[in-house]
C-alpha positions in Angstrom: 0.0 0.0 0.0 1.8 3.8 -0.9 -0.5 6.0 0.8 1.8 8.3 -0.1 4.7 8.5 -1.6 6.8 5.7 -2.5 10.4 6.8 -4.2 13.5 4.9 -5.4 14.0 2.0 -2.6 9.9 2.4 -1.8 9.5 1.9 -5.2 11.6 -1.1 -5.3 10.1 -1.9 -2.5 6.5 -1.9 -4.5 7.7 -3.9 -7.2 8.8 -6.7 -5.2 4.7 -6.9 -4.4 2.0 -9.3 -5.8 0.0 -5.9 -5.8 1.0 -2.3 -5.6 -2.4 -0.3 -3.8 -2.1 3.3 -4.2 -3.7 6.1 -3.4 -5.0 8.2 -5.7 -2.2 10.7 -4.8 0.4 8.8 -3.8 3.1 8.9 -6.5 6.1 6.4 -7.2 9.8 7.6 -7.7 12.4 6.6 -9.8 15.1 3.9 -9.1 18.0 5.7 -10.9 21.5 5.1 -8.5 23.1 7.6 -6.5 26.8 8.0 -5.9 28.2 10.3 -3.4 31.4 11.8 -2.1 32.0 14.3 0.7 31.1 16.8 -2.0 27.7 15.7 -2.7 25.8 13.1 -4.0 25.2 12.7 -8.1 22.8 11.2 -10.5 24.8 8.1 -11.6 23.8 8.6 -15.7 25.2 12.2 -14.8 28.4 10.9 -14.0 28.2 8.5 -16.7 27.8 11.5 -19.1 30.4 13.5 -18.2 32.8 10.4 -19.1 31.1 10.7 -22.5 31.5 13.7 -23.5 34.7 14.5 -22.4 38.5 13.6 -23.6 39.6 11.3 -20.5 42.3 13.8 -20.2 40.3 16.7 -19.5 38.9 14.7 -16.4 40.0 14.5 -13.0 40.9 10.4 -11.3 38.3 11.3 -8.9 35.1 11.8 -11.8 36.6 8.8 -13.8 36.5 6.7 -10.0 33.1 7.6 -9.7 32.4 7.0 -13.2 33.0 2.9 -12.5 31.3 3.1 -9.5 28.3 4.6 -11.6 28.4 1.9 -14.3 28.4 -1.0 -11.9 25.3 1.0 -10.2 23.4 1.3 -13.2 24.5 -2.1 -14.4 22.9 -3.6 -10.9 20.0 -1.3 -10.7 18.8 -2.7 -13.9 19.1 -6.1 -12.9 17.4 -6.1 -9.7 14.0 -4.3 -11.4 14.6 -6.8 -14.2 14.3 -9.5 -11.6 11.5 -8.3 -10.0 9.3 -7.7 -12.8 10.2 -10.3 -15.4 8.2 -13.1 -13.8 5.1 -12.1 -14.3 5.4 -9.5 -17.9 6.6 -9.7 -21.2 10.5 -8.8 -22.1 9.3 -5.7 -24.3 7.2 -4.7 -21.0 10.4 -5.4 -19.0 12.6 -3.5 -20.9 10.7 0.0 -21.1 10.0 -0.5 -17.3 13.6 -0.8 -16.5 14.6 2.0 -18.7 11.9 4.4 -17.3 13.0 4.1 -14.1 16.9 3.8 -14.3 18.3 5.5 -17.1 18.2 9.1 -15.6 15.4 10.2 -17.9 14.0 11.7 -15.0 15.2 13.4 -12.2 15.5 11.4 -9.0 13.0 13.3 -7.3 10.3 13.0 -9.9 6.9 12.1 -8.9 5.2 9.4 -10.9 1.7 9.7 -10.1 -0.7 6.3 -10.8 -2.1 8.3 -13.8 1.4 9.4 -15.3 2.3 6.0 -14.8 -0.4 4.3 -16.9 0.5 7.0 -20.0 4.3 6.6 -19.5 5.2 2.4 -19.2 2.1 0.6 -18.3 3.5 -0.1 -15.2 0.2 1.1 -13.2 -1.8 -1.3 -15.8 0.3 -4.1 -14.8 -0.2 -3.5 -10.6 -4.1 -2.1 -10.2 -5.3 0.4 -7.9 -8.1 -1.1 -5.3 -11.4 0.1 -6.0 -13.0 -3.0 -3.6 -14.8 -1.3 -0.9 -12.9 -1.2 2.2 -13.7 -1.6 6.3 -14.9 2.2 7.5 -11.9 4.2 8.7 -10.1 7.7 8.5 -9.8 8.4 4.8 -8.5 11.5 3.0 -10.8 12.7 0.4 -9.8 15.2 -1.9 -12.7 17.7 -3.1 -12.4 20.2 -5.3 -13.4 23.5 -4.7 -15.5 24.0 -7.5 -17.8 21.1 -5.7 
């Protein structure tokens, strides 16, 4: 259940469910790696990008260091969604999930609202929202004002 907010390890953490149950607000995060220093802490396909574009003399020991670090990351990050999705959707499915939410398209704070989800991988078609009726409790209802 993400009553909330579930981002990068919540999310993993949701697609190592049977079932993801959101609320219809709650929003899921990317899973794109992190690698930090004392300095700060960067985007791994930032890092990654850097190495890319620039002449690997131009670049300091420490940004090519982190650059390994960030391949292995990415390289891992990929494999564990992989592994929790694959069993139970297609390999074409698979693939656009894994690239949506590790290559860096996004920024690691980006909310992926149920909605957004369903228009950008089809991951919220793949893990349903409940709409059974549930036991009475405290529930947050959003109204509009226009109501």
């Amino acid at each position: 259940m993400v009553p909330h907010y579930a981002m990068s390890g919540g999310t993993l953490i949701a697609l190592a469910a049977d079932n993801i149950l959101m609320d219809p607000n709650a929003v899921l995060g990317p899973t794109d790696p992190q690698i930090g220093d004392q300095q700060g802490v960067y985007a791994a396909t930032s890092i990654l990008k850097v190495v890319e574009q620039k002449k690997i003399d131009e670049i300091e020991d420490k940004t090519l260091i982190l650059a390994e670090e960030s391949r292995k990351a990415v390289s891992q990050m990929r494999e564990v969604v992989k592994e929790l999705i694959s069993d139970r959707h297609p390999k074409p499915v698979v693939d656009k999930i894994v690239e949506e939410l590790v290559s860096g398209k996004y920024t690691h704070d980006f909310p992926i609202a149920a909605e957004d989800a369903c228009g950008l991988y089809t991951l919220m078609n793949l893990y349903k929202m409940e709409i059974r009726p549930r036991r009475p409790s405290v529930e947050f209802v959003p109204r509009s004002y226009k109501e």
